[in-house]
C-alpha positions, 0 to 999 in steps of 0.5 A: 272425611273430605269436608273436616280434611278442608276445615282442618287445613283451615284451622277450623275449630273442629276436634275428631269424636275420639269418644266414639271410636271405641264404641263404633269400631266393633259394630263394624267386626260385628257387621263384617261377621253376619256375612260368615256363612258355612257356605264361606268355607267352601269358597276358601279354595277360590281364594288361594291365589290371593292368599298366594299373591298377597305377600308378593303385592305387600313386597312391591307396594312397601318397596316401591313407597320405600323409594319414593319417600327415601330417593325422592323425598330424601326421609331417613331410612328408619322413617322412610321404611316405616312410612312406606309399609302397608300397615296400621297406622298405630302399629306401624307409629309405635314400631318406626318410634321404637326404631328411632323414626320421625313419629310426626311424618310416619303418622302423616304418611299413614293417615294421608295414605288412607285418606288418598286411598279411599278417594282414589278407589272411590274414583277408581270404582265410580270412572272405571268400574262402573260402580256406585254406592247407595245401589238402588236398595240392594243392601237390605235396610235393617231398622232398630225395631226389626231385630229382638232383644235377644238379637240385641244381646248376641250381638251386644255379647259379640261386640263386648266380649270379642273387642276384650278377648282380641285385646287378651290375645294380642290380635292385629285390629282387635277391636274389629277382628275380636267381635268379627271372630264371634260374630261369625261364629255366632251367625254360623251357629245361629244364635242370631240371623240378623246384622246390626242396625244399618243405623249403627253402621251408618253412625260408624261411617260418619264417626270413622269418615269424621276422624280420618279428617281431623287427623290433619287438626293442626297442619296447613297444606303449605306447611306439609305439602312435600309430605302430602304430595310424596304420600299421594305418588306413593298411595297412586303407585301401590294403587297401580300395583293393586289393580295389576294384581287384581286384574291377574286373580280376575283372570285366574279365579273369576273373582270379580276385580272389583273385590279383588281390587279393595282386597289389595287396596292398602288403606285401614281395614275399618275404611276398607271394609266400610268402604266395601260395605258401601260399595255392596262388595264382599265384605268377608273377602275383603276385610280377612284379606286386610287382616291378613295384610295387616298381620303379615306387615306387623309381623315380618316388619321389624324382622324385615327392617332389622335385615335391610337396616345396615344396606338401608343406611348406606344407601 
């Protein structure tokens, strides 16, 4: 991700594996569901408080990126607001173009804003926490010659059918919750016990980390620089935020806070959750609370949006 952000400041002649990316993506929902267990159910309880704080972290972080990029950066209140919101980045670039926004800086703030993320958090892990990837042959390798063929099928099925079926059903990052969804199910039943191939996911890693970096294909650093550096006080200032709420459903639950932490974290839920497969959290709770996120910001936008319009272009 770093190496092609550099050669993609320097007008290397790169270009992102775009042709992948449908193909890798639902490896990544079908990994997340092998971690669904019955016993999952039973932890649900545990997981109110972040449920309860989720919406309240989303309120901050968008209100306080929202003035970074409207007093600070002086953006227009349509783009500044669609910037600001912790969401997806296509989702949040088709509704700030339908409500007039600057398509070109909302997609460099979401795409700088995941980027940032996931160094920051990175380092945030490495200085603070303690925690390091790779853990010393914690993470079970799973080679390709370990599973059946009918485990191949199931999982082929999981990642086919959910990537369709969430598409079908108009769920937020389809082709990672789709396959997650029958994964999951899957698993719980037992019609497969194992993961995908740590290959696979491997492959994904690279092709998502690739792609994050090649989004900057035709920008210089001088040319964007304002755009970056507000990107990089409103990534740093959510960030603080989510550590002031992980530290709190740290104290209240005893989810460690290092899980709590990338649940709030607010970058991509593809990133984040192989983010969180590297760091050997948990992944389930991490990647259904960015679902969630992801949702309720996709939802309450444009309703959000259509209250504060008026007071935001006065202001």
């Amino acid at each position: 991700m770093i190496a092609n952000t550099f050669a993609a400041m320097w007008r290397a002649p790169i270009a992102g594996p775009e042709r992948l990316r449908p193909y890798v993506i639902p490896v990544i929902g079908v990994m997340l569901g092998s971690g669904v267990t019955a016993e999952i159910f039973g932890l649900l309880g545990t997981w109110l408080l972040t449920l309860l704080l989720l919406p309240l972290f989303l309120g901050s972080a968008a209100g306080i990126s929202y003035a970074v990029y409207r007093r600070i950066g002086g953006y227009d209140p349509v783009t500044a607001f669609y910037a600001a919101m912790p969401g997806g980045l296509n989702e949040m670039l088709i509704l700030g173009a339908e409500a007039g926004g600057d398509e070109r800086r909302i997609a460099l703030a979401h795409a700088a804003r995941v980027l940032m993320i996931i160094v920051f958090v990175a380092l945030f892990f490495g200085l603070f926490l303690g925690v390091s990837s790779g853990g010393r042959g914690a993470v079970q390798w799973i080679g390709l010659q370990q599973i059946t063929a009918l485990d191949y099928v199931v999982l082929g099925l999981c990642a086919v059918a959910g990537t369709l079926l969430g598409k079908k059903l108009g769920l937020p990052a389809a082709p990672v919750f789709g396959p997650m969804i029958l994964s999951g199910i899957a698993h719980i039943a037992e019609w497969v016990t194992v993961a995908p191939p740590t290959l696979f996911v491997i492959a994904a890693q690279i092709t998502i980390g690739t792609i994050i970096g090649t989004r900057f294909i035709g920008a210089t650093l001088t040319e964007i620089r304002t755009d970056i550096g507000l990107s990089a006080i409103a990534s740093i200032l959510m960030l603080i935020a989510a550590v002031g709420f992980a530290e709190l459903i740290f104290v209240v639950t005893n989810i460690p806070l290092a899980q709590a932490f990338l649940a709030f974290s607010p970058g991509g839920l593809t990133e984040m959750s192989l983010l969180t497969l590297a760091m050997e959290q948990d992944a389930t709770y991490v990647s259904v609370m960015h679902i969630i996120r992801i949702t309720l910001v996709i939802a309450l936008a444009p309703f959000v949006f259509r209250l504060a319009g008026p007071k935001a272009r006065q202001s």
